[in-house]
TITORNU-538076 format. One record per residue (C-alpha): residue in one letter; residue number from 1; z, y, x. Coordinates in steps of 0.05 Angstrom, whole numbers, padded with zeros to 5 digits. Example, Ala and Ser with C-alpha at 12.3 -4.5 7.8 and 13.67 -1.06 7.14 Angstrom:
% TITORNU-538076
rest,nr,zz,yy,xx
A,1,00156,-00090,00246
S,2,00143,-00021,00273
//
This chain:
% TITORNU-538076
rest,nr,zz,yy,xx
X,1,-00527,-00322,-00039
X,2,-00460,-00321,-00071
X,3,-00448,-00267,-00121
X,4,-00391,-00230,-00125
X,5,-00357,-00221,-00183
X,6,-00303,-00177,-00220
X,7,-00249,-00185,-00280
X,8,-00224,-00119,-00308
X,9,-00145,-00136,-00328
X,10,-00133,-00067,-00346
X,11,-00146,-00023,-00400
X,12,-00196,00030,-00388
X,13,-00143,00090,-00393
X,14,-00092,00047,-00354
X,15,-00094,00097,-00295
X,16,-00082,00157,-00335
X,17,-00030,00127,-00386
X,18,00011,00113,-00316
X,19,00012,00182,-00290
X,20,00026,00208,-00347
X,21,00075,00157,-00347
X,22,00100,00170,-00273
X,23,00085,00244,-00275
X,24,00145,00244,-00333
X,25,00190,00212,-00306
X,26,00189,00237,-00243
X,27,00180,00308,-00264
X,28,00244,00305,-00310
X,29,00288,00268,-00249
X,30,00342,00305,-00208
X,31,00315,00303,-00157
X,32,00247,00315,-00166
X,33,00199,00248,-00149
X,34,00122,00225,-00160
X,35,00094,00152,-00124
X,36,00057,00159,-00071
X,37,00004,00118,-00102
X,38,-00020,00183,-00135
X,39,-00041,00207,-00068
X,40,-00112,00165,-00074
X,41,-00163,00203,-00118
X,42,-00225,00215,-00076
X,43,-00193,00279,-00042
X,44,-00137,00237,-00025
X,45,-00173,00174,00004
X,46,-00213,00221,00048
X,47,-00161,00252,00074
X,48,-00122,00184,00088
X,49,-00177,00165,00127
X,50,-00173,00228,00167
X,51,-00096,00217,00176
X,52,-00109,00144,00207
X,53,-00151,00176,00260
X,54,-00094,00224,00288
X,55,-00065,00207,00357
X,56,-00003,00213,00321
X,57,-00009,00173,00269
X,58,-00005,00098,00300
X,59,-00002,00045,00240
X,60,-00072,00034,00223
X,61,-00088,00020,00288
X,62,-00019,-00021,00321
X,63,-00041,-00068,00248
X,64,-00112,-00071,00271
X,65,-00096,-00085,00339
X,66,-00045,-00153,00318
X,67,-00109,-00175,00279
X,68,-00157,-00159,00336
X,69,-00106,-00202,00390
X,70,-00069,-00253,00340
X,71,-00119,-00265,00275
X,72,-00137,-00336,00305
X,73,-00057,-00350,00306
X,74,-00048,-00327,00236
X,75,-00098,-00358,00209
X,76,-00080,-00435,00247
X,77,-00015,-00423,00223
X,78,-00031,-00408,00150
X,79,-00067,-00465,00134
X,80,-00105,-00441,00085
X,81,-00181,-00441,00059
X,82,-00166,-00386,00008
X,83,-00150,-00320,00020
X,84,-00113,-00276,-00025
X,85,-00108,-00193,-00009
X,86,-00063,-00153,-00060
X,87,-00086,-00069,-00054
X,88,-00145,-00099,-00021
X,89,-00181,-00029,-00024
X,90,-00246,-00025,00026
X,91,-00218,-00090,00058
X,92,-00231,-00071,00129
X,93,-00184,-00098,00161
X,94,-00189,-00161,00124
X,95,-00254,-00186,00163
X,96,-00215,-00206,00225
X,97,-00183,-00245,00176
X,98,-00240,-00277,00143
X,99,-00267,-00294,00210
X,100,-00207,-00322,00238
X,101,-00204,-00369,00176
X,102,-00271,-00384,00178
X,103,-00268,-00414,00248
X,104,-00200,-00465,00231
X,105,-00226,-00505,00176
X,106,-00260,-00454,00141
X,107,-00252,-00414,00080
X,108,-00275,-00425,00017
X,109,-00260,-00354,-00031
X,110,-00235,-00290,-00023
X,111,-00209,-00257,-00079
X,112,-00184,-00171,-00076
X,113,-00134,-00157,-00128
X,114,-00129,-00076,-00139
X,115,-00122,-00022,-00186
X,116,-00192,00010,-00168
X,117,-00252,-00027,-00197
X,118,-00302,00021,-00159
X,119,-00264,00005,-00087
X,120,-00268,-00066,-00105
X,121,-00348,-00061,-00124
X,122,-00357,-00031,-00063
X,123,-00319,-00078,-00014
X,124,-00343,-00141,-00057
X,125,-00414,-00129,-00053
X,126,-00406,-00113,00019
X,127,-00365,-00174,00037
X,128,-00429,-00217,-00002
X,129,-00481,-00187,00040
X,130,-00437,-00201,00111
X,131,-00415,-00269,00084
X,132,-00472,-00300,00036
X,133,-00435,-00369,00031
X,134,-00367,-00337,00008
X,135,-00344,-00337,-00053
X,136,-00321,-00269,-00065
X,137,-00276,-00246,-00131
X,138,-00245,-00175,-00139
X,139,-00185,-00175,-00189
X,140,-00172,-00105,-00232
X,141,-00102,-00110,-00238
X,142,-00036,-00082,-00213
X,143,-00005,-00119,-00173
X,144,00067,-00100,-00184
X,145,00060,-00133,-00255
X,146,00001,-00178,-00265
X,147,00008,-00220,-00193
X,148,00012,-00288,-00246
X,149,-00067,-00271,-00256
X,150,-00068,-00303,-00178
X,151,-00123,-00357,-00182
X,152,-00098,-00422,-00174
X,153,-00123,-00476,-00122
X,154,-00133,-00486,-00050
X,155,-00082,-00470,-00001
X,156,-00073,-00398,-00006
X,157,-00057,-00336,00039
X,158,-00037,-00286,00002
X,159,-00041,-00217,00050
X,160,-00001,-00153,00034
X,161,-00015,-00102,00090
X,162,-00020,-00030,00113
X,163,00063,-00031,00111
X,164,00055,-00022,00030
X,165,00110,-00062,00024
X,166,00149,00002,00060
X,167,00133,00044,-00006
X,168,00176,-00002,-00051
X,169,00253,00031,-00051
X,170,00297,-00031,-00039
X,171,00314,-00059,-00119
X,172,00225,-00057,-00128
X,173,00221,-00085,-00060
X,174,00260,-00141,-00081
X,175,00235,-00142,-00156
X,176,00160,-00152,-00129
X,177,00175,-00205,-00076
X,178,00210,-00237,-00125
X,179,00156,-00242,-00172
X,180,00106,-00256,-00113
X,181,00143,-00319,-00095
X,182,00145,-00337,-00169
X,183,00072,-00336,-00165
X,184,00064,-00383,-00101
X,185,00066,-00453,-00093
X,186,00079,-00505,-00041
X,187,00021,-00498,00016
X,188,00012,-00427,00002
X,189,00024,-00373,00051
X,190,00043,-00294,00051
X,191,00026,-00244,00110
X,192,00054,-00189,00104
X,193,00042,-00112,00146
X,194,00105,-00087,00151
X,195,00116,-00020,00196
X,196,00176,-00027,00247
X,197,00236,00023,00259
X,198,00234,00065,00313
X,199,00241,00131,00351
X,200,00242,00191,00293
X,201,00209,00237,00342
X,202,00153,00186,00337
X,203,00158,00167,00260
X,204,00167,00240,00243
X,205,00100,00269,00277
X,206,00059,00205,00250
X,207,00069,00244,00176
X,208,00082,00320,00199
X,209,00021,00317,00240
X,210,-00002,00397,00278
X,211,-00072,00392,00250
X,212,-00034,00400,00181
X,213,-00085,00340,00158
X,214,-00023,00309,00122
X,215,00005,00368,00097
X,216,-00062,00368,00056
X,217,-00060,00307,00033
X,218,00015,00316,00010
X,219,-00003,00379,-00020
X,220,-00063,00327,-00055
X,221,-00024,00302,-00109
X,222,-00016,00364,-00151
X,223,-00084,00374,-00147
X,224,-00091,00304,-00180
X,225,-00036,00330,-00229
X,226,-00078,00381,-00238
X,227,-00138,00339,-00255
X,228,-00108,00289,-00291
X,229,-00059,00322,-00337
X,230,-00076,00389,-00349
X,231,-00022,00414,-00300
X,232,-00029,00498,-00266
X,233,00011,00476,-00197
X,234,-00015,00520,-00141
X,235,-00011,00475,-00076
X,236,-00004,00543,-00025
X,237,00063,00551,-00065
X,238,00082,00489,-00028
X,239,00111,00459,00041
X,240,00097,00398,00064
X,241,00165,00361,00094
X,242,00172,00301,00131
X,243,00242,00279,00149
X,244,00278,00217,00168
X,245,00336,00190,00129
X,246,00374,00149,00181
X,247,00415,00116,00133
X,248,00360,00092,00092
X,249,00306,00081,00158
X,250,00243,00109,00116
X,251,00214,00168,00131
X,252,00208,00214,00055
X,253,00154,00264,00047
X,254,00168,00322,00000
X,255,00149,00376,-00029
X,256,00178,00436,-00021
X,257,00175,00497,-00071
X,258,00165,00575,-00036
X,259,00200,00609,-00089
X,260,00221,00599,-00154
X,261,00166,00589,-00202
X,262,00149,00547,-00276
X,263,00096,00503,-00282
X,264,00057,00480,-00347
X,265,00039,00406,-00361
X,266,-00013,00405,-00417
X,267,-00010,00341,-00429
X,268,00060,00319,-00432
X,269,00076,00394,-00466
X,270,00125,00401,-00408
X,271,00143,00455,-00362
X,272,00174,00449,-00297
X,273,00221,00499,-00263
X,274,00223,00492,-00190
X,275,00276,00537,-00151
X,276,00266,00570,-00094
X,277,00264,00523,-00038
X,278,00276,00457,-00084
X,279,00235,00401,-00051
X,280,00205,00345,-00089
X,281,00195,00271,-00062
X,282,00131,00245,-00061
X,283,00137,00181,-00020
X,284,00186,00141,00014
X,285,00158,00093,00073
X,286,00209,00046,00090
X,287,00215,00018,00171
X,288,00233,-00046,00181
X,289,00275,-00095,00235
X,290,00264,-00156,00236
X,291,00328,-00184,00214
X,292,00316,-00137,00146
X,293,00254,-00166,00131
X,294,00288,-00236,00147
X,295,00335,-00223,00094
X,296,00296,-00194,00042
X,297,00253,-00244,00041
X,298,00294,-00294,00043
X,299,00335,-00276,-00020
X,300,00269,-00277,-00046
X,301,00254,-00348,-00035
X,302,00209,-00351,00030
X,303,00225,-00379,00098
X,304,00190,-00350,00160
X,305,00127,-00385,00190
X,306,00107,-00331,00242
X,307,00121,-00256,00276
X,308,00068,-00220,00311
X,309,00072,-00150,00341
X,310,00026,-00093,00372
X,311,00042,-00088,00448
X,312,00078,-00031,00440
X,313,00132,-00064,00383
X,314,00108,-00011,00338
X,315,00086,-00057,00267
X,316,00097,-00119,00259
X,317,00054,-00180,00220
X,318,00098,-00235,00189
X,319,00080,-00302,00158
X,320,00121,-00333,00101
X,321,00124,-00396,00074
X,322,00153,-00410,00004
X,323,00205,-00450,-00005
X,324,00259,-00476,-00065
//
């Protein structure tokens, strides 16, 4: 049997040196902001996985469903035998993938790049035990600054999904696929999940579900302030808001502040005024045409090498090719 196995590329307080970091920043901006990637403590990735079974939320499963139909496609027109996954986490979805790959020409490694090591333990000793003769290596590392810490060799698919890429506000966007095609080669390959624009009655209810099940996991992240940094924020003292910015196409979810009220940051010494009804942004998910993801990655270097879309048009997968 293959063993898995793991490099740490991160210090061991990276995660809370960075919200610090982001909590700081974000606390101190007009308007108000925190990333979204502060949403995944254990509460948080719970109640993702909660969120992914609402009727109304459709994502998870239009993605799922292009890799259930159109894996074998993807993977005969990748060409590769090594496959790359950046925010890998559980790497569910990612067996269609393996599979596909494994029946053109086979696949030699699989290597998860992510900022958990415990979601990466998890997945990589699961993926060993499904796959004994894959070589499978998890990566501790964030991928918006250490992608040159790819492995080199093979012909490589590097796969970006779960419409990640739609968390990015445009100058990131373009700062990470700039330094993702720096990181490819000739024969390599990126698929990316990318979430498509569409009717805001339906984009609006996928993250302002009835059940309140996203509200919750909004509400989450000053619980992990909390946690994390010493902070007194009482979540019932906040709304949950989902709106669409036309202009833009994302949907932003905020937070949005009953009254006027102070709140203490031990650890940064800081204290927060919120007035009444100020809201506070806590993620941005970007929707996407095609001719916008055409351009953005083109100005990034990469030529396209294949669309693919649920029956319904709802999410898209795209294949890129690097080129220059």
């Amino acid at each position: 049997m293959t063993a898995f196995t793991l490099d740490v590329h991160l210090p061991p307080d990276f995660a809370a040196q960075a919200l610090a970091r982001d909590a700081l920043a974000g606390l101190t901006s007009t308007p108000k902001t925190l990333p979204p990637k502060w949403f995944y403590d254990k509460v948080g990735s719970e109640l993702f996985e909660d969120i992914t079974k609402l009727p109304e939320y459709y994502p998870t499963r239009a993605e799922r469903e292009i890799l259930e139909a159109r894996a074998d496609e993807v993977a005969a027109a990748s060409g590769c035998d090594t496959l790359l996954e950046l925010g890998s986490g559980s790497s569910i979805k990612t067996r269609l993938l393996i599979d596909a790959i494994r029946a053109h020409g086979g696949l030699g490694s699989y290597v998860a790049l992510d900022v958990s090591a415990d979601a990466l333990q998890d997945a990589g000793m699961s993926l060993v035990a499904d796959y004994p003769d894959l070589a499978v290596h998890g990566l501790v590392a964030d991928f918006e600054h250490q992608l040159d810490l790819l492995p080199a060799g093979g012909r490589r698919l590097v796969a970006f999904l779960g419409s990640t890429i739609g968390n990015f506000e445009p100058a990131s966007r373009a700062a990470f696929l700039g330094s993702l095609r720096a990181a490819l080669t000739t024969g390599d390959r990126f698929l990316l999940g990318a979430d498509l624009v569409k009717s805001p009655d339906v984009l609006v209810a996928a993250y302002d579900d009835p059940a309140g099940v996203t509200a919750a996991f909004n509400k989450n992240v000053l619980s992990v302030l909390n946690h994390g940094l010493g902070a007194n924020f009482d979540p019932t003292e906040f709304d949950h808001v989902a709106v669409w910015d036309a202009d833009s196409e994302w949907i932003e979810m905020r937070l949005r502040s009953r009254r006027a009220q102070d709140v203490h940051v031990d650890a940064l010494d800081l204290d927060v005024h919120f007035a009444d009804g100020e809201q506070m942004r806590t993620e941005i998910s970007a929707k996407f045409r095609r001719e916008t993801l055409e351009g953005d990655l083109s100005a990034a270097g990469f030529t396209p090498a294949g669309w693919w879309t649920d029956e319904a048009g709802r999410f898209s997968l795209s294949l890129w090719e690097p080129v220059g």
